[in-house]
CHARMM-style PDB file with segment names, atoms N, HN, CA, C and O in Angstrom:
ATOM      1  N   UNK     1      42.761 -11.324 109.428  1.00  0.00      PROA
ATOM      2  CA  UNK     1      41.750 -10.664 108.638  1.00  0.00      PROA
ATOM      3  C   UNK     1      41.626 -11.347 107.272  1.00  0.00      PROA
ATOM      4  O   UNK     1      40.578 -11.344 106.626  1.00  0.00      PROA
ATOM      5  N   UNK     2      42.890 -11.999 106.829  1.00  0.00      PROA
ATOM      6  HN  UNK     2      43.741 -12.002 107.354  1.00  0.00      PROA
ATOM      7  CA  UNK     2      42.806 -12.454 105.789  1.00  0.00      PROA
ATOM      8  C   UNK     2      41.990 -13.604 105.542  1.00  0.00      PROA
ATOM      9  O   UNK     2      41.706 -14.050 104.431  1.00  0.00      PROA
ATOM     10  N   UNK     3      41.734 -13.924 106.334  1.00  0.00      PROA
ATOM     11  HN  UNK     3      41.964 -13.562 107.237  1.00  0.00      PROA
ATOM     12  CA  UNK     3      41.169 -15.744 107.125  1.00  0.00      PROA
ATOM     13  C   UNK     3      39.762 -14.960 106.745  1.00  0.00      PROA
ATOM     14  O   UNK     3      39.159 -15.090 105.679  1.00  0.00      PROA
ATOM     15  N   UNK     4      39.506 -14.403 107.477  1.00  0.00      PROA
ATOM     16  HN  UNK     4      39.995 -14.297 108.343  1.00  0.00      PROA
ATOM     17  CA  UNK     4      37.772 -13.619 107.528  1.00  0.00      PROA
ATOM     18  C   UNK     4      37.561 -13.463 106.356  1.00  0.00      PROA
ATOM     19  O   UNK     4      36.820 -14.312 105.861  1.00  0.00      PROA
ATOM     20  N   UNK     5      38.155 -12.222 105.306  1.00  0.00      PROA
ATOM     21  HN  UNK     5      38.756 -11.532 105.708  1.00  0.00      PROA
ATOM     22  CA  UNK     5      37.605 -12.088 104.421  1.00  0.00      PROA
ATOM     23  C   UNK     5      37.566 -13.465 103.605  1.00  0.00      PROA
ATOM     24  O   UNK     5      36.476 -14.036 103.582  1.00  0.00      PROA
ATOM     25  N   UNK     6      38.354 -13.899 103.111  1.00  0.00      PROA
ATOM     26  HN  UNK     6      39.239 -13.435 103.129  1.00  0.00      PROA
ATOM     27  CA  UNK     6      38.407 -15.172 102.325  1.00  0.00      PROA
ATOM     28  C   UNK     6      37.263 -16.215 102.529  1.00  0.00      PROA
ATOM     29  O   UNK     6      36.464 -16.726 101.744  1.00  0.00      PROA
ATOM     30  N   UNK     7      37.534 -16.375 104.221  1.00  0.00      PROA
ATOM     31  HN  UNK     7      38.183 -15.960 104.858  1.00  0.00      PROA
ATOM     32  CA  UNK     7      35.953 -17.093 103.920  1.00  0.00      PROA
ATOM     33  C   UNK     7      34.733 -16.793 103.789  1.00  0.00      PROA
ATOM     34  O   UNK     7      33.781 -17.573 103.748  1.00  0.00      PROA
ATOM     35  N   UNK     8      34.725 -15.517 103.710  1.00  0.00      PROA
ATOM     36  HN  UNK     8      35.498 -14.884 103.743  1.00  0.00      PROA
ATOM     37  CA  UNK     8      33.330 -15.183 103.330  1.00  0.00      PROA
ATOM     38  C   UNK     8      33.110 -15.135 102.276  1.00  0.00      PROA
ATOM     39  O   UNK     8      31.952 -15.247 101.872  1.00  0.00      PROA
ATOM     40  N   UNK     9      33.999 -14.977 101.575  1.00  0.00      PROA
ATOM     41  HN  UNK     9      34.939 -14.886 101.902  1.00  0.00      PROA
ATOM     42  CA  UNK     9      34.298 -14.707  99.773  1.00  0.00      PROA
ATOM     43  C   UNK     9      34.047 -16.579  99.244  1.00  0.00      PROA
ATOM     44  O   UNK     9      33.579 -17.066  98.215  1.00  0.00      PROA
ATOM     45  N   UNK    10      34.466 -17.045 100.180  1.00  0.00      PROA
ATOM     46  HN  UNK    10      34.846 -16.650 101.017  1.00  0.00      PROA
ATOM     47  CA  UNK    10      34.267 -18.186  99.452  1.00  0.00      PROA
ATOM     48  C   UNK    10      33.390 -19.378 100.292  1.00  0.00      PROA
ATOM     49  O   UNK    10      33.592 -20.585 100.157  1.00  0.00      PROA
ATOM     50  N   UNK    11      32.569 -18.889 101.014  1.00  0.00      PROA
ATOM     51  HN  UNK    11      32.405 -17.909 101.124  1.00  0.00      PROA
ATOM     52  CA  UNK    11      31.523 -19.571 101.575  1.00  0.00      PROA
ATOM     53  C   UNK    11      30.769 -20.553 100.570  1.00  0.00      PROA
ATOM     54  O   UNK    11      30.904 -21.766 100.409  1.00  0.00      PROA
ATOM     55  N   UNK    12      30.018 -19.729 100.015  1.00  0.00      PROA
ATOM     56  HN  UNK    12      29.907 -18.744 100.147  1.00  0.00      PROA
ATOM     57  CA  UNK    12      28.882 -19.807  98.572  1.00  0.00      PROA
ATOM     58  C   UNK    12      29.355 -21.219  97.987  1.00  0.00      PROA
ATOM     59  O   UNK    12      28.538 -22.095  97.705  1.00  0.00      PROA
ATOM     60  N   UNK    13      31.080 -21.412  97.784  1.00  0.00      PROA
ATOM     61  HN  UNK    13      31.744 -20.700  98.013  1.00  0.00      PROA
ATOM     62  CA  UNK    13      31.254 -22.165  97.031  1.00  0.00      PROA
ATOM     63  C   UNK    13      31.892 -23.438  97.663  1.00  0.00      PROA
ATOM     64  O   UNK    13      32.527 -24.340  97.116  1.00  0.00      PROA
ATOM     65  N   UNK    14      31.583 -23.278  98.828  1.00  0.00      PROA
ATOM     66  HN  UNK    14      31.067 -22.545  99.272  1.00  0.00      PROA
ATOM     67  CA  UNK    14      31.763 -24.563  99.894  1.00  0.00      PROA
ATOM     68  C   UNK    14      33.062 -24.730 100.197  1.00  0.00      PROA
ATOM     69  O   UNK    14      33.435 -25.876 100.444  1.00  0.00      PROA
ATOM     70  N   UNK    15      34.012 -23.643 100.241  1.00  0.00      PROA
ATOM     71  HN  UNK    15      33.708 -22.712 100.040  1.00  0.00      PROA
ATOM     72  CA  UNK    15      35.467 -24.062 100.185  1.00  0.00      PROA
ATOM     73  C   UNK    15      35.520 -23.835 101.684  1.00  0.00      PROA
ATOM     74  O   UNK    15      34.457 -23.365 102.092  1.00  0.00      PROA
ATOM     75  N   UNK    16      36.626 -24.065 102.835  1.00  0.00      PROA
ATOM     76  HN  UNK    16      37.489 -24.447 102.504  1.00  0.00      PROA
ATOM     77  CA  UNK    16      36.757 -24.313 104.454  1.00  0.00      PROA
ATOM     78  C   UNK    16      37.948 -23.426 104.340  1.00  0.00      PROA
ATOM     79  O   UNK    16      38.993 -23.866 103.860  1.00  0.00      PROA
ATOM     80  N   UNK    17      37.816 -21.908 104.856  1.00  0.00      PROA
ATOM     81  HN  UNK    17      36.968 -21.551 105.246  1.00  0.00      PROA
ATOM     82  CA  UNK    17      39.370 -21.515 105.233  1.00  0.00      PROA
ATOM     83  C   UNK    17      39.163 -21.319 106.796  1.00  0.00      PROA
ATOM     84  O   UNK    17      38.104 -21.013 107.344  1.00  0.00      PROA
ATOM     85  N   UNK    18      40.348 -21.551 107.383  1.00  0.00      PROA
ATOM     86  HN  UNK    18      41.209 -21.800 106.938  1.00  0.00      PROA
ATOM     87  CA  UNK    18      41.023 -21.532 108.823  1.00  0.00      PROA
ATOM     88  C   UNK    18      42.552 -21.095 108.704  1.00  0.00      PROA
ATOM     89  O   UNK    18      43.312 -21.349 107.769  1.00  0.00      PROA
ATOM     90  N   UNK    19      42.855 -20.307 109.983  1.00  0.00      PROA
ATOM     91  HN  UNK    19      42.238 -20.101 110.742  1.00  0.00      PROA
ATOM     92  CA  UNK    19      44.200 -20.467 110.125  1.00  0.00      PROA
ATOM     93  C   UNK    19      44.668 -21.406 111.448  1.00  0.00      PROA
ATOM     94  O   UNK    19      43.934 -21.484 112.433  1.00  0.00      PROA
ATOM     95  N   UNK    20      45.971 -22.116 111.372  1.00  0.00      PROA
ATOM     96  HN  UNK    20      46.567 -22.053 110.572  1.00  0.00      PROA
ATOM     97  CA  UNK    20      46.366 -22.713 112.701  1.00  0.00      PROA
ATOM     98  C   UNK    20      47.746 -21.847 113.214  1.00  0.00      PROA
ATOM     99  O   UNK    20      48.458 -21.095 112.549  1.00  0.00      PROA
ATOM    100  N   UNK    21      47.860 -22.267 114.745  1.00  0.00      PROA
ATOM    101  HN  UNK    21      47.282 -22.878 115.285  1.00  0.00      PROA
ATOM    102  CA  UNK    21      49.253 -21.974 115.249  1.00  0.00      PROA
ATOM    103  C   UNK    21      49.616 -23.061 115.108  1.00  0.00      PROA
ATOM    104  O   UNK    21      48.821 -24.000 115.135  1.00  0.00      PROA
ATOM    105  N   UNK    22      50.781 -23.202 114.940  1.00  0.00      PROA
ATOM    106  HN  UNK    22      51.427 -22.439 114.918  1.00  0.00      PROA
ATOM    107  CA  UNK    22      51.173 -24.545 114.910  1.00  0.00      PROA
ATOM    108  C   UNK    22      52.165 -25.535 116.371  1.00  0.00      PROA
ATOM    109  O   UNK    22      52.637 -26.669 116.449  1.00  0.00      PROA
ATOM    110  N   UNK    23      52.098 -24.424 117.243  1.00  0.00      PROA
ATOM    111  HN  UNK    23      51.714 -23.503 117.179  1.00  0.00      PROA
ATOM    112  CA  UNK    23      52.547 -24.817 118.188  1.00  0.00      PROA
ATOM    113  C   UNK    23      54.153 -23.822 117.876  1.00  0.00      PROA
ATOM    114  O   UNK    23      54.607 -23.195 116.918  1.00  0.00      PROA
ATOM    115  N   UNK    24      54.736 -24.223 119.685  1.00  0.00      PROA
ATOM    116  HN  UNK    24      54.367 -24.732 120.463  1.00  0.00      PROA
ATOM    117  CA  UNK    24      56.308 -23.795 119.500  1.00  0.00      PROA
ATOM    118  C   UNK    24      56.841 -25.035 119.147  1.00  0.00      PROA
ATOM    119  O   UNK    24      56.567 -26.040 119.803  1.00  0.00      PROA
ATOM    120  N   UNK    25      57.668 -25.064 118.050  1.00  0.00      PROA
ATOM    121  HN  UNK    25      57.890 -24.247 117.518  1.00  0.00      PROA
ATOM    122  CA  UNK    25      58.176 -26.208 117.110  1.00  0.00      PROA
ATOM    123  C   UNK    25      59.829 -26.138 117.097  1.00  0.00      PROA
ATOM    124  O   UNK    25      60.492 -25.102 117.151  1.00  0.00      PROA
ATOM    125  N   UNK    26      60.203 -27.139 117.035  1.00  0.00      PROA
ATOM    126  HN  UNK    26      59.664 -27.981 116.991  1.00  0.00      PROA
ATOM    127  CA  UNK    26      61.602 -27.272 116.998  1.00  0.00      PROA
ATOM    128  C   UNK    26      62.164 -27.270 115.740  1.00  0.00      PROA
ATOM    129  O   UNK    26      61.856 -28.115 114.899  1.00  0.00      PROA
ATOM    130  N   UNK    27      63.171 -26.165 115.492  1.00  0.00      PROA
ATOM    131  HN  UNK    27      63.422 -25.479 116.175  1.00  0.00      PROA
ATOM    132  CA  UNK    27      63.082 -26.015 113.824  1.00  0.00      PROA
ATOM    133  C   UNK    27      64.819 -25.751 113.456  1.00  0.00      PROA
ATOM    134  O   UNK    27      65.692 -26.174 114.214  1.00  0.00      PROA
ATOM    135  N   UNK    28      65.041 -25.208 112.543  1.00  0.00      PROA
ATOM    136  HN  UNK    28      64.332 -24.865 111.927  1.00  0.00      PROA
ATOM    137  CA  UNK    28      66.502 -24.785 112.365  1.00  0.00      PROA
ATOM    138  C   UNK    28      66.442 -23.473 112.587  1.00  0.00      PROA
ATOM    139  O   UNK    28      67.504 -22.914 112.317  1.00  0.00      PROA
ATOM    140  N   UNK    29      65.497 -22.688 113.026  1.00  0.00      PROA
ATOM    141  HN  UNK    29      64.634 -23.142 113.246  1.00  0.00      PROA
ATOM    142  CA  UNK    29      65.303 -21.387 113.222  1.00  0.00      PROA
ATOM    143  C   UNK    29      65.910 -20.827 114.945  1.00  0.00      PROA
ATOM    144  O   UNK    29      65.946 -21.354 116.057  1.00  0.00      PROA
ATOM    145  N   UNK    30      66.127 -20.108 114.633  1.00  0.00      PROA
ATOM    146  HN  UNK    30      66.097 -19.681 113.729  1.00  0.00      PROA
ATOM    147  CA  UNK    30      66.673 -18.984 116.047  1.00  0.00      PROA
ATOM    148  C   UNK    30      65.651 -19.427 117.240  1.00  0.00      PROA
ATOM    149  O   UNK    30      64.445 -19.565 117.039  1.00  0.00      PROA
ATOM    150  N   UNK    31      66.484 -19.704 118.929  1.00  0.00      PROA
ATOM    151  HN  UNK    31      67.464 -19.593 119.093  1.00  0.00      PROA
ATOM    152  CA  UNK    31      65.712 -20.134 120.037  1.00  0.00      PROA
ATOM    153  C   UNK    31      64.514 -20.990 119.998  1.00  0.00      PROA
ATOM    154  O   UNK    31      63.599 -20.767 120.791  1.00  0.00      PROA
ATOM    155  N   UNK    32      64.415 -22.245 118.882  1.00  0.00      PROA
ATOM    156  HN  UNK    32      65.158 -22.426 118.237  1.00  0.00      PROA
ATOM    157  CA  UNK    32      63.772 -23.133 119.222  1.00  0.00      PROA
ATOM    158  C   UNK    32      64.284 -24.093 119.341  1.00  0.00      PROA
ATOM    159  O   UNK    32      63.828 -25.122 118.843  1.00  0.00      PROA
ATOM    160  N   UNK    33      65.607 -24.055 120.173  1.00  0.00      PROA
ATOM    161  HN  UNK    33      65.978 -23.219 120.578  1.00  0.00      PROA
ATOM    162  CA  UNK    33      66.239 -25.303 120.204  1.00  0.00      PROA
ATOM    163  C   UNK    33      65.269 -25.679 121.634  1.00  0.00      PROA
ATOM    164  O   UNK    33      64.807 -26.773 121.309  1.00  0.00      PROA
ATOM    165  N   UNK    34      64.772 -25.401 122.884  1.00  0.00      PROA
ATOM    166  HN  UNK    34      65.148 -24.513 123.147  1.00  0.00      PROA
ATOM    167  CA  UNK    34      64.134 -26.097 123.817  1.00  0.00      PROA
ATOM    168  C   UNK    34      62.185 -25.918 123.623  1.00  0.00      PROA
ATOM    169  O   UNK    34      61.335 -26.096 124.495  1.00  0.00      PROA
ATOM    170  N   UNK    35      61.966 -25.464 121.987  1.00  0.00      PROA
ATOM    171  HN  UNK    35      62.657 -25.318 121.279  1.00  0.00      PROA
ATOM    172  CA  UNK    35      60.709 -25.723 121.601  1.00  0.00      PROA
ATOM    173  C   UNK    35      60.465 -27.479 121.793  1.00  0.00      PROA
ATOM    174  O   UNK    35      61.119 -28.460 121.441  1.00  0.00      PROA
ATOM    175  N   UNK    36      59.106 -27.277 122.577  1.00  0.00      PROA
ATOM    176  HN  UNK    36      58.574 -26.480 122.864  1.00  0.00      PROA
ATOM    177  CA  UNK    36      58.343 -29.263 122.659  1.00  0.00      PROA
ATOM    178  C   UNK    36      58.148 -29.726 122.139  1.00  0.00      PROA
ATOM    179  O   UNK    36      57.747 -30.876 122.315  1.00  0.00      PROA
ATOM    180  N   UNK    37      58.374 -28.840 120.522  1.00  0.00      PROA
ATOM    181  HN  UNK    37      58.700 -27.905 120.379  1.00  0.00      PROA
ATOM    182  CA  UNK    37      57.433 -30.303 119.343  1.00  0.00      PROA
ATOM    183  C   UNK    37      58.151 -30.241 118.689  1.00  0.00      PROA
ATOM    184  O   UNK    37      59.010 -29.368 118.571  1.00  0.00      PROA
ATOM    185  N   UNK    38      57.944 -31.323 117.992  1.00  0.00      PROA
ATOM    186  HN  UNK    38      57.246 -32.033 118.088  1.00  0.00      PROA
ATOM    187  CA  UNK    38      58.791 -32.065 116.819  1.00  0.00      PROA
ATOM    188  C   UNK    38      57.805 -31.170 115.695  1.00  0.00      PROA
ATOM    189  O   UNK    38      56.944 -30.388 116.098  1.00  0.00      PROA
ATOM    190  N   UNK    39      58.079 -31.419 114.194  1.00  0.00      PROA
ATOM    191  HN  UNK    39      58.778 -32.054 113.866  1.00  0.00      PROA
ATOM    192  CA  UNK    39      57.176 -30.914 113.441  1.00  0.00      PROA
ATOM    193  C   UNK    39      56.590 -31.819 112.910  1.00  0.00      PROA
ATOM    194  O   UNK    39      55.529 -31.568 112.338  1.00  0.00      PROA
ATOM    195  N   UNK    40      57.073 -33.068 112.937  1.00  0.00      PROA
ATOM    196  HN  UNK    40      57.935 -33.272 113.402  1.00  0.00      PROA
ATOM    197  CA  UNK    40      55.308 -34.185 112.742  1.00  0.00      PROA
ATOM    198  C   UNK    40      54.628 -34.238 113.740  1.00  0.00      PROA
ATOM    199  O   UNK    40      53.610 -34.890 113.507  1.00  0.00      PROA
ATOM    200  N   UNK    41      54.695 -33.714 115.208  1.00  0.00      PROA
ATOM    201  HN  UNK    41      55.522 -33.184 115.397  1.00  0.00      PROA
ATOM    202  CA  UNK    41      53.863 -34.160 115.827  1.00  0.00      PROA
ATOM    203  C   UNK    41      53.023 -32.681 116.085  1.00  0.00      PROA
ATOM    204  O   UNK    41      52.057 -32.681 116.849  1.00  0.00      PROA
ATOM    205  N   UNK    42      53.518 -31.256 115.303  1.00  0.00      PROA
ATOM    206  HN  UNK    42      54.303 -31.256 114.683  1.00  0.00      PROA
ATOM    207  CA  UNK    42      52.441 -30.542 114.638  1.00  0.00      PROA
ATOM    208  C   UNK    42      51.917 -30.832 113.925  1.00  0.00      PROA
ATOM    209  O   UNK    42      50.781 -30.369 113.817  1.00  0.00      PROA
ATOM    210  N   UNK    43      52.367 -31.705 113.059  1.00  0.00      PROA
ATOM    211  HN  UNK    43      53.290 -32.080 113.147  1.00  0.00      PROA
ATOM    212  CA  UNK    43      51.641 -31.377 111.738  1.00  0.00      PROA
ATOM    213  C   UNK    43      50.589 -32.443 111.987  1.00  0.00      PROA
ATOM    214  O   UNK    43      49.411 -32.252 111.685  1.00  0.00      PROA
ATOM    215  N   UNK    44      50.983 -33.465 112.489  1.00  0.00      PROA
ATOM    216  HN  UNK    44      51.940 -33.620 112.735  1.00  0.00      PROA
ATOM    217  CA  UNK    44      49.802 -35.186 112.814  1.00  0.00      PROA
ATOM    218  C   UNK    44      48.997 -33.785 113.377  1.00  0.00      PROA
ATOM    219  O   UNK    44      48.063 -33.596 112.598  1.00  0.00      PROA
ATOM    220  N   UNK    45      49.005 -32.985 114.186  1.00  0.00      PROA
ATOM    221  HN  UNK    45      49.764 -33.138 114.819  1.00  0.00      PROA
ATOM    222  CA  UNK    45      47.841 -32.471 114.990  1.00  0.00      PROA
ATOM    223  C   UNK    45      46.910 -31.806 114.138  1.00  0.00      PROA
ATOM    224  O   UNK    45      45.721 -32.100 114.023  1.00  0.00      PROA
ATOM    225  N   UNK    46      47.737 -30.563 113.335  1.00  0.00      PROA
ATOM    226  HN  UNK    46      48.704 -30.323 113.428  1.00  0.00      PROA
ATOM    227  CA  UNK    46      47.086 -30.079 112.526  1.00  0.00      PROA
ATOM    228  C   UNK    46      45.934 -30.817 111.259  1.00  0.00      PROA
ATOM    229  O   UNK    46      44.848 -30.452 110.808  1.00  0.00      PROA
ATOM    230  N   UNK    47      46.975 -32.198 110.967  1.00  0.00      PROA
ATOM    231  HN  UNK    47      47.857 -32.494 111.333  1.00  0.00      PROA
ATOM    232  CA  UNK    47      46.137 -32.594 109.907  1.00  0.00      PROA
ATOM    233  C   UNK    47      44.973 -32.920 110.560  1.00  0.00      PROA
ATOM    234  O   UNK    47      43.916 -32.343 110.305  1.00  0.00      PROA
ATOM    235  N   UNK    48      45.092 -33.977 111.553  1.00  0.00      PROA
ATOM    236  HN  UNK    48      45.951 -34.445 111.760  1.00  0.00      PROA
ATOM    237  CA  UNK    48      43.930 -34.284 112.336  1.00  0.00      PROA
ATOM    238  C   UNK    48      42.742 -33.430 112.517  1.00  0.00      PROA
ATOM    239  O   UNK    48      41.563 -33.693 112.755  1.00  0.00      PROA
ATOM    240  N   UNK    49      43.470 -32.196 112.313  1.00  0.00      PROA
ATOM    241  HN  UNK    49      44.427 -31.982 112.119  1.00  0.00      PROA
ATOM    242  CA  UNK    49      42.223 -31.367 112.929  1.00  0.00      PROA
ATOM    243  C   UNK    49      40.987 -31.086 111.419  1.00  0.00      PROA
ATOM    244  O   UNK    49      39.772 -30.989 111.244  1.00  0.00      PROA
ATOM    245  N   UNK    50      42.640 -31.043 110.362  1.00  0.00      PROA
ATOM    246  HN  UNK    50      43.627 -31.123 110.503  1.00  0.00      PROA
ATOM    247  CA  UNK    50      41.750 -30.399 108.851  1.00  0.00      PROA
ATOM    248  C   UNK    50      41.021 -31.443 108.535  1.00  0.00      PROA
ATOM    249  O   UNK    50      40.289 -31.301 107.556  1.00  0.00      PROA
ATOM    250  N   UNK    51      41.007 -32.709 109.223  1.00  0.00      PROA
ATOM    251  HN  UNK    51      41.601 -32.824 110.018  1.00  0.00      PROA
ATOM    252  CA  UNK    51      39.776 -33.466 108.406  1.00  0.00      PROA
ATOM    253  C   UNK    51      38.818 -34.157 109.401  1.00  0.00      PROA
ATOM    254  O   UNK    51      38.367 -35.303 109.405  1.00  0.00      PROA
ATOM    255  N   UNK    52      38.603 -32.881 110.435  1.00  0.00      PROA
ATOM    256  HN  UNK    52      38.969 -31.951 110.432  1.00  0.00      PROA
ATOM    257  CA  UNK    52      37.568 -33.077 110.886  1.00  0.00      PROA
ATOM    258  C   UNK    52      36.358 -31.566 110.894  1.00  0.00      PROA
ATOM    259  O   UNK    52      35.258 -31.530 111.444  1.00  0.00      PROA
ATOM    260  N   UNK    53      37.000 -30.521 110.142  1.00  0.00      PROA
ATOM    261  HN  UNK    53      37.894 -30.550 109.695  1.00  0.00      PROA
ATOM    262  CA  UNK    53      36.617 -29.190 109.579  1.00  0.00      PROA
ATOM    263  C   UNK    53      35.123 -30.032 108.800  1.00  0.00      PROA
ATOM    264  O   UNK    53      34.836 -31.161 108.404  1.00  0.00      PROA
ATOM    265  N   UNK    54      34.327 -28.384 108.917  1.00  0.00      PROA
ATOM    266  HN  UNK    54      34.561 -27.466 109.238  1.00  0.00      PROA
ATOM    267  CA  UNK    54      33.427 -28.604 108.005  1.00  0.00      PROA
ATOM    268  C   UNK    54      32.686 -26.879 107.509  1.00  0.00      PROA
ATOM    269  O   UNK    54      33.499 -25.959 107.605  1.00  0.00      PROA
ATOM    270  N   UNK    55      31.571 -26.574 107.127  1.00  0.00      PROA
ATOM    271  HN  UNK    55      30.911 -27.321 107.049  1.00  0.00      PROA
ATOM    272  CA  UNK    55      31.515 -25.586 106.082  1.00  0.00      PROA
ATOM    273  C   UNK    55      31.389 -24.395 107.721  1.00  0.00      PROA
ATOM    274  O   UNK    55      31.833 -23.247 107.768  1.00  0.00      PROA
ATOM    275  N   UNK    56      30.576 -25.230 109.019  1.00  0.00      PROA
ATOM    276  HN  UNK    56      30.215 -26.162 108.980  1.00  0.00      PROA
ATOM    277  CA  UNK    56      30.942 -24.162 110.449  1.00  0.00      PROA
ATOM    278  C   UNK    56      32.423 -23.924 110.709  1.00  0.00      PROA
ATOM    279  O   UNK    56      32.427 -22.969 111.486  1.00  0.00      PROA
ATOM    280  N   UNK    57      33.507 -24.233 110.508  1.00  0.00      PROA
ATOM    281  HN  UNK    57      33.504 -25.010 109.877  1.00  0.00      PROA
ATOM    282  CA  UNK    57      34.513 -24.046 111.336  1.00  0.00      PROA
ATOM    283  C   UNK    57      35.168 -22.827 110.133  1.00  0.00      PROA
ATOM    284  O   UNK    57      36.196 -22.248 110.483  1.00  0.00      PROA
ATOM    285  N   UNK    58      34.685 -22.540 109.033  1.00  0.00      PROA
ATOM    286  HN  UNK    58      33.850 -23.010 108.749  1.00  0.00      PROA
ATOM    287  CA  UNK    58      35.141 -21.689 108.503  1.00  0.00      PROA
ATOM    288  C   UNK    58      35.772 -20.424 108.761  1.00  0.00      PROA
ATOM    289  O   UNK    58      35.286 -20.190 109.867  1.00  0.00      PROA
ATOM    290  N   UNK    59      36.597 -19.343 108.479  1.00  0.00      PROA
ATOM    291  HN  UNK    59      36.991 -19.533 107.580  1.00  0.00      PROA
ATOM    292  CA  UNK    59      36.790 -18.695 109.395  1.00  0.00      PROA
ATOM    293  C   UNK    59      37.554 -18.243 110.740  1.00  0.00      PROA
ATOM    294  O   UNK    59      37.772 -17.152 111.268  1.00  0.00      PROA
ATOM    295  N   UNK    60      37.870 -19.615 111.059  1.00  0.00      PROA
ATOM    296  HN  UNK    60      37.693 -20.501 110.630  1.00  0.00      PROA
ATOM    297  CA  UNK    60      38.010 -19.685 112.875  1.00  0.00      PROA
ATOM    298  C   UNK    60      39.730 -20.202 112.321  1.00  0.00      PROA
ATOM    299  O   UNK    60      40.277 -20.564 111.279  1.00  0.00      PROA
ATOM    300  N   UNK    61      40.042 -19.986 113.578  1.00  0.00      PROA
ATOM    301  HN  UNK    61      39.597 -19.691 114.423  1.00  0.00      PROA
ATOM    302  CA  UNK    61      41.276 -19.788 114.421  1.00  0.00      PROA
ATOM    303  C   UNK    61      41.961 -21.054 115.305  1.00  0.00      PROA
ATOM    304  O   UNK    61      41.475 -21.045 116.436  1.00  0.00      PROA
ATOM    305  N   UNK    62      42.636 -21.799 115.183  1.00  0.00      PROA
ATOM    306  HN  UNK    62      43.031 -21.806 114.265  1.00  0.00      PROA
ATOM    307  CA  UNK    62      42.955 -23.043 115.412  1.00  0.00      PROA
ATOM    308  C   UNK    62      44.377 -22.976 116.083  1.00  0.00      PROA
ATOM    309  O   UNK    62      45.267 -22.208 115.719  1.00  0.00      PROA
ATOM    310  N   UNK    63      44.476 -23.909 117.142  1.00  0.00      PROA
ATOM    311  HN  UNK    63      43.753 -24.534 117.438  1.00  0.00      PROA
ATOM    312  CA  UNK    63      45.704 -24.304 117.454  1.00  0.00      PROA
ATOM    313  C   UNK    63      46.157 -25.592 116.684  1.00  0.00      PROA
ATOM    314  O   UNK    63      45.662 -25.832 115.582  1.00  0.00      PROA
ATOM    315  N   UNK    64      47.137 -26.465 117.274  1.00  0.00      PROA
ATOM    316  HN  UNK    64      47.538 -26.270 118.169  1.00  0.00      PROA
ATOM    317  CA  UNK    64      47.552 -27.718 116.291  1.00  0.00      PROA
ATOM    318  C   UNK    64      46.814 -28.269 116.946  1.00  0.00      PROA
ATOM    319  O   UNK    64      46.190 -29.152 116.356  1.00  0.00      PROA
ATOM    320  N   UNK    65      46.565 -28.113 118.103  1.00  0.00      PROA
ATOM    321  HN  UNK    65      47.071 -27.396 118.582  1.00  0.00      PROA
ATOM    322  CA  UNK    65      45.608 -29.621 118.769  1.00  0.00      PROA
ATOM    323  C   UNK    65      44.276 -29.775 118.396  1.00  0.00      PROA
ATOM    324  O   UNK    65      43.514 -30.737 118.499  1.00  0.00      PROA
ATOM    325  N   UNK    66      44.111 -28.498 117.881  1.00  0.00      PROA
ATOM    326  HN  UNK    66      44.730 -27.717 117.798  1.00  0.00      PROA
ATOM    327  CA  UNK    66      42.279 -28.683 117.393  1.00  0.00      PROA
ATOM    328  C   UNK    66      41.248 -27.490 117.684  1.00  0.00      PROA
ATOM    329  O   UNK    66      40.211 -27.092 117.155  1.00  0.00      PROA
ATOM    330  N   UNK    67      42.087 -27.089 118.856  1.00  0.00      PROA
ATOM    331  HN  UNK    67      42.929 -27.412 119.286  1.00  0.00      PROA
ATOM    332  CA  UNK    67      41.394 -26.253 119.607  1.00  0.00      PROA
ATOM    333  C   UNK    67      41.228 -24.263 119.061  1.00  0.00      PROA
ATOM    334  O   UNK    67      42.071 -23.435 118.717  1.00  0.00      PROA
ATOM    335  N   UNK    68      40.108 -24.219 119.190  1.00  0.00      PROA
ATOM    336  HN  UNK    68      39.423 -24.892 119.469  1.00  0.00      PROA
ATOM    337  CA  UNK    68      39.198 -23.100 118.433  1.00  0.00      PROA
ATOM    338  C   UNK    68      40.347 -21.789 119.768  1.00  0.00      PROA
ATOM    339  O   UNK    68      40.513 -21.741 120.986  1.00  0.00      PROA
ATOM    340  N   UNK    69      40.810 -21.031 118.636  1.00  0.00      PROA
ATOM    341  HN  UNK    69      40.675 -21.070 117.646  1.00  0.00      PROA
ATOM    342  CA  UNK    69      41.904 -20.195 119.529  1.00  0.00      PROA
ATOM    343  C   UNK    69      40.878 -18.051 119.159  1.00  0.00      PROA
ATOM    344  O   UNK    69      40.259 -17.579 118.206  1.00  0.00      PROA
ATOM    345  N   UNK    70      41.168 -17.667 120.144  1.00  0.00      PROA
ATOM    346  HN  UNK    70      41.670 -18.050 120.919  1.00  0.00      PROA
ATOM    347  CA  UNK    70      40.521 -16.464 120.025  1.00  0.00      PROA
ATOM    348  C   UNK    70      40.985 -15.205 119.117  1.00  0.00      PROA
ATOM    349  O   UNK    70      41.812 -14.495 119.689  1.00  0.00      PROA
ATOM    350  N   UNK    71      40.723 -14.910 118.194  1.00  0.00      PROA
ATOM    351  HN  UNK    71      40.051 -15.487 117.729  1.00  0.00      PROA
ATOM    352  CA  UNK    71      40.932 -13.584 117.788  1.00  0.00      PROA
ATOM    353  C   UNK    71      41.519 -12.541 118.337  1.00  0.00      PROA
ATOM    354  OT1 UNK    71      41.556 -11.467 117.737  1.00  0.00      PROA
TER     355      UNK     71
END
């Protein structure tokens, strides 16, 4: 919800909000020791994705790969 309001609040002024999942990531955190990703090869995804955003994708819901994820 926070994603929603924000970008509407800040449409006007051309700013791009999204949220991503970032995938199951392998971390120092509890049961992701047999998580698939590394966290650069979230984050290469994610970035990839933020600089291909534009003032439509505002709003929306993202996985790391790019992909427009449902509400």
């Amino acid at each position: 919800m926070v994603t929603k309001m924000l970008s509407n609040e800040l449409r006007d002024q051309k700013i791009i909000v999204v949220s991503f999942h970032p995938g199951w990531v392998r971390t120092t955190m509890l049961y992701t020791d047999k998580a698939p990703l590394e966290p650069p090869e979230s984050i290469r995804g994610m970035i990839k994705t933020i600089e291909t955003l534009d003032l439509d994708s505002t709003g929306k819901f993202f996985d790391w790969k790019g992909n427009e994820m449902p509400w």
